[in-house]
Backbone as numpy.savetxt, mean C-alpha at the origin, in Angstrom:
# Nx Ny Nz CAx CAy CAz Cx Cy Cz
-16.50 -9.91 -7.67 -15.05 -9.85 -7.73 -14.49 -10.81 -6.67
-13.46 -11.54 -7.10 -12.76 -12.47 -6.21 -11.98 -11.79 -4.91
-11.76 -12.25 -4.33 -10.95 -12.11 -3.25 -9.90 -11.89 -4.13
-9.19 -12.93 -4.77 -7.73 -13.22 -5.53 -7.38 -11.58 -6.40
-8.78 -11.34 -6.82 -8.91 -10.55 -7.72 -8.20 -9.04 -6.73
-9.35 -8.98 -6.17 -9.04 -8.02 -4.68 -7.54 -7.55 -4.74
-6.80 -8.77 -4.01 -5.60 -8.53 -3.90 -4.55 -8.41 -4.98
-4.85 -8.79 -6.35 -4.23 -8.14 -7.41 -4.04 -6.68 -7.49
-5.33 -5.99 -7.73 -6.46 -4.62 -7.42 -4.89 -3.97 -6.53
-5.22 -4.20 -5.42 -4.78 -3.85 -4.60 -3.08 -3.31 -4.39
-2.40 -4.90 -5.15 -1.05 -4.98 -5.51 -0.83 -4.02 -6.66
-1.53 -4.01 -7.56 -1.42 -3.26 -9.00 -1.43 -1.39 -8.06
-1.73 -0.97 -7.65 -2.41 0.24 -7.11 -0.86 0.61 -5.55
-0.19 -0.93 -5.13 1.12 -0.20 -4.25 1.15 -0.78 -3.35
-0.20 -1.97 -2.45 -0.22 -2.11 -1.78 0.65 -3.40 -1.49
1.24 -3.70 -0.39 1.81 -5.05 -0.53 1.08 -6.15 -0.33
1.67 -7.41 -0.45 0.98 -8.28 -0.51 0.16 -8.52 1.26
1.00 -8.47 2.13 0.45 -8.51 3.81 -0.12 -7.33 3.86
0.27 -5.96 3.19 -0.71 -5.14 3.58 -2.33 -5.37 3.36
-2.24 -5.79 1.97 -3.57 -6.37 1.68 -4.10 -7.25 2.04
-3.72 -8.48 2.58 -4.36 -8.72 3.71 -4.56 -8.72 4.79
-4.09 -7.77 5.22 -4.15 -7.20 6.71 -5.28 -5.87 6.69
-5.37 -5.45 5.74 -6.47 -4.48 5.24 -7.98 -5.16 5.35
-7.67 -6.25 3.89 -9.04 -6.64 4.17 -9.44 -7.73 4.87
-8.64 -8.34 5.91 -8.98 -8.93 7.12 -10.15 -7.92 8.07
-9.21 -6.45 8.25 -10.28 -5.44 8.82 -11.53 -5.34 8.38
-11.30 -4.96 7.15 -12.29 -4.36 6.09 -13.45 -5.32 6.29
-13.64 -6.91 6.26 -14.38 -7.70 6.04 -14.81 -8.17 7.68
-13.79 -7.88 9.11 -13.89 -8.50 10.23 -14.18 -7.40 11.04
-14.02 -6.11 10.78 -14.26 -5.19 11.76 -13.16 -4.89 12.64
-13.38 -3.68 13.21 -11.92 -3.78 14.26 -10.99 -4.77 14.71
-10.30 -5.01 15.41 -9.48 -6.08 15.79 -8.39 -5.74 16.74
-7.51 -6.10 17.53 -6.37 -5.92 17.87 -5.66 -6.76 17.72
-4.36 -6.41 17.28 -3.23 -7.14 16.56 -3.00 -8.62 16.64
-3.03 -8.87 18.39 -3.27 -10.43 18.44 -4.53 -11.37 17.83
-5.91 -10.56 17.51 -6.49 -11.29 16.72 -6.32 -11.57 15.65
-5.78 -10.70 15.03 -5.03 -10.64 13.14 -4.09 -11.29 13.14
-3.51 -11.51 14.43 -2.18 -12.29 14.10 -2.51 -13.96 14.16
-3.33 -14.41 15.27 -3.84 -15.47 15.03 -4.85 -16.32 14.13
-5.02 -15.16 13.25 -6.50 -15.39 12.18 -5.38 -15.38 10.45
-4.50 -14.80 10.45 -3.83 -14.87 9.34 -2.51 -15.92 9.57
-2.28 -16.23 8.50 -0.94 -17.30 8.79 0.50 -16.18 8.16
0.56 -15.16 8.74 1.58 -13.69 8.33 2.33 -14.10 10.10
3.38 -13.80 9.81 4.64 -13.88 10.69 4.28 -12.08 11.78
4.29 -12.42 13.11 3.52 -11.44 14.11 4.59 -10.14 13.46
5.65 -10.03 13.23 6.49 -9.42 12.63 6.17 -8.27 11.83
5.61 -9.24 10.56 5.12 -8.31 9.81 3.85 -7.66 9.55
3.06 -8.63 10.54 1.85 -7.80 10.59 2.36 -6.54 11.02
3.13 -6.41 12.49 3.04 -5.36 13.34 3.25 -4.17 12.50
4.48 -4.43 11.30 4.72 -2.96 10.39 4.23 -2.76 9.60
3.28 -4.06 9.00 1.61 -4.03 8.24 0.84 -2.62 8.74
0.68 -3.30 10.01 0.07 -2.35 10.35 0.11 -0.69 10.99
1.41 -0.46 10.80 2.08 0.54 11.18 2.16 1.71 10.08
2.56 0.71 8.67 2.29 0.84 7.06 1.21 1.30 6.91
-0.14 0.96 6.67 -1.73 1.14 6.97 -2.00 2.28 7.55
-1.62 2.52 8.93 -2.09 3.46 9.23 -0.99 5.40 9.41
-0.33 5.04 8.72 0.76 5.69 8.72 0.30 6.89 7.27
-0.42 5.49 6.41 -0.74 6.22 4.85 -2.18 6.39 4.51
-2.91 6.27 6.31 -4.34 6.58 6.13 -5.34 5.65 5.82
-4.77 4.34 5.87 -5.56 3.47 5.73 -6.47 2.70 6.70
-5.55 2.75 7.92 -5.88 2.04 9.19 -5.90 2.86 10.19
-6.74 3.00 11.13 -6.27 3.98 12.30 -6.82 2.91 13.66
-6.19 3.38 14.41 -5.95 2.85 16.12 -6.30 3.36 16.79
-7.37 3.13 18.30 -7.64 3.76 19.63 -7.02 3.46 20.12
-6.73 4.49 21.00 -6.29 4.97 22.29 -5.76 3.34 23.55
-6.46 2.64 22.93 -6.75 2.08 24.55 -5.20 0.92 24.24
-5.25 0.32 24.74 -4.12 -0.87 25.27 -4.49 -1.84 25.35
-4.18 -3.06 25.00 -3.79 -2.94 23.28 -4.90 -2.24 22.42
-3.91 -1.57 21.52 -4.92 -1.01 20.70 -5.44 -1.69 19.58
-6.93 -1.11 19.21 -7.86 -1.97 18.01 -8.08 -0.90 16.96
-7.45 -1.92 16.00 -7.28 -2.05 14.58 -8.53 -1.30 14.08
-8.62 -0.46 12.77 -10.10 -0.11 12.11 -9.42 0.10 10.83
-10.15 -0.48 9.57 -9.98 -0.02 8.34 -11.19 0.89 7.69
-10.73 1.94 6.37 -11.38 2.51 5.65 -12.27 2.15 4.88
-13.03 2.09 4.52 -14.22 1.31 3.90 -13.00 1.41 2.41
-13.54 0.19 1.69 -12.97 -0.89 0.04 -12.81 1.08 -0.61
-14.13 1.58 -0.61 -14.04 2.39 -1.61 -13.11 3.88 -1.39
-13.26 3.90 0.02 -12.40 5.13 0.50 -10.70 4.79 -0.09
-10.65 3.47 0.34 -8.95 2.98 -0.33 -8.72 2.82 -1.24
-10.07 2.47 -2.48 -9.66 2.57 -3.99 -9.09 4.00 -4.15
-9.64 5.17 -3.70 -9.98 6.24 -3.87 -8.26 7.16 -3.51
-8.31 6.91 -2.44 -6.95 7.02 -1.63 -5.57 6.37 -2.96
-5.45 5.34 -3.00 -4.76 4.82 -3.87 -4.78 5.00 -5.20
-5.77 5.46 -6.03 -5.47 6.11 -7.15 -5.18 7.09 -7.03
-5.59 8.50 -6.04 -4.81 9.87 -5.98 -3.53 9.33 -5.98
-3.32 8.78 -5.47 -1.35 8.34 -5.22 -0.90 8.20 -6.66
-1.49 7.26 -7.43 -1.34 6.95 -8.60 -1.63 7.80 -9.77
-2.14 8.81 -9.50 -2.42 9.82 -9.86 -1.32 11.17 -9.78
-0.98 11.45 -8.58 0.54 12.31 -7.99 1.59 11.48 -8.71
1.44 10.49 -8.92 3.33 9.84 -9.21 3.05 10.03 -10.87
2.05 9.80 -11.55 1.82 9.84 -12.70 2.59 11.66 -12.99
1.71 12.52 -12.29 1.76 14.04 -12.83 3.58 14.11 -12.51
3.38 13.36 -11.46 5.19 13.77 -11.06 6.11 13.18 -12.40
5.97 11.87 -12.77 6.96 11.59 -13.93 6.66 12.56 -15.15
5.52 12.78 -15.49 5.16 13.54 -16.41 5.87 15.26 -16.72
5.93 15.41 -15.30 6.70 16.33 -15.16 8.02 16.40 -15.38
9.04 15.07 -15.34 10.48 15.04 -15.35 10.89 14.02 -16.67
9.78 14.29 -17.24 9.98 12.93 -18.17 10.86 13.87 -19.29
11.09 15.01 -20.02 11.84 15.74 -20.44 13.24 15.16 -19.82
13.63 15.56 -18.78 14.47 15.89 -18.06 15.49 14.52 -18.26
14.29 13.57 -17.60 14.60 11.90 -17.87 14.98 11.05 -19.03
14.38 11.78 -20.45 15.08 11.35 -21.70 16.40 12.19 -21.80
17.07 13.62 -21.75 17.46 14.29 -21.70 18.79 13.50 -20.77
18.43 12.94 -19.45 19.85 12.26 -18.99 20.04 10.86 -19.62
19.17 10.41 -19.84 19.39 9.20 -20.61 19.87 9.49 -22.10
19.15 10.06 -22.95 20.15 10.59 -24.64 21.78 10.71 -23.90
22.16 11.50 -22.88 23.67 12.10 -22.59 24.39 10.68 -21.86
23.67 9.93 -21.35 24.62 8.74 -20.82 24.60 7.74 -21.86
24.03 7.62 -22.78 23.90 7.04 -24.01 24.74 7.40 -24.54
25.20 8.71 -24.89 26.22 9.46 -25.94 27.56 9.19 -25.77
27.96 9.09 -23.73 29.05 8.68 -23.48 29.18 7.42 -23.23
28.26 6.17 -23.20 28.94 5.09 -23.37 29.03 4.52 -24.76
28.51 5.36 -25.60 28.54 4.91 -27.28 29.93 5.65 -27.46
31.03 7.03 -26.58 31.94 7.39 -27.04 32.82 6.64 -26.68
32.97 5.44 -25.66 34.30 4.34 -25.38 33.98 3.42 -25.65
């Protein structure tokens, strides 16, 4: 599988485009702290920082203790895994309101077909 491919994968499934590579910068380089990711990717220090804030916020990335702190990602398969439950919850969730959701749509239909 390509790299290119990777980050499709990845995009298709929620992730953004800097998240994903800020992921598998880890994933493939091992720990890091921010100034190495920031000098190794051509991503604006900016958005790494809420890259990585993003990441580990939704379980993807986690941080030690120390100052500055170093970067760690979830192994490829733990985050496929992670990211389809997600995709999985939003699925059961529309499924659940999808009644509800034709139901307001037929009634706002009805009143802009009445003016």
């Amino acid at each position: 599988m390509s790299l290119e491919r990777v980050l499709k994968a990845l995009a298709s499934l929620g992730l953004s485009q800097t998240d994903s590579q800020v992921y598998i910068y880890l994933v493939t380089e091992g720990p890091a702290k921010a100034r190495k990711i920031i000098n190794s990717l051509t991503i604006n220090k900016r958005q790494i920082y809420r890259s990585l804030k993003r990441l580990q916020n939704n379980g993807v990335t986690s941080a030690n203790d120390e100052r500055p702190s170093e970067f760690s990602a979830v192994p490829f398969e733990e985050l496929l895994d992670l990211l389809v439950e997600v995709k999985k919850e939003q699925a059961k969730t529309l499924q659940a309101s999808k009644e509800e959701l034709i139901s307001d749509f037929l009634n706002e239909k009805k009143k802009s077909n009445a003016h």
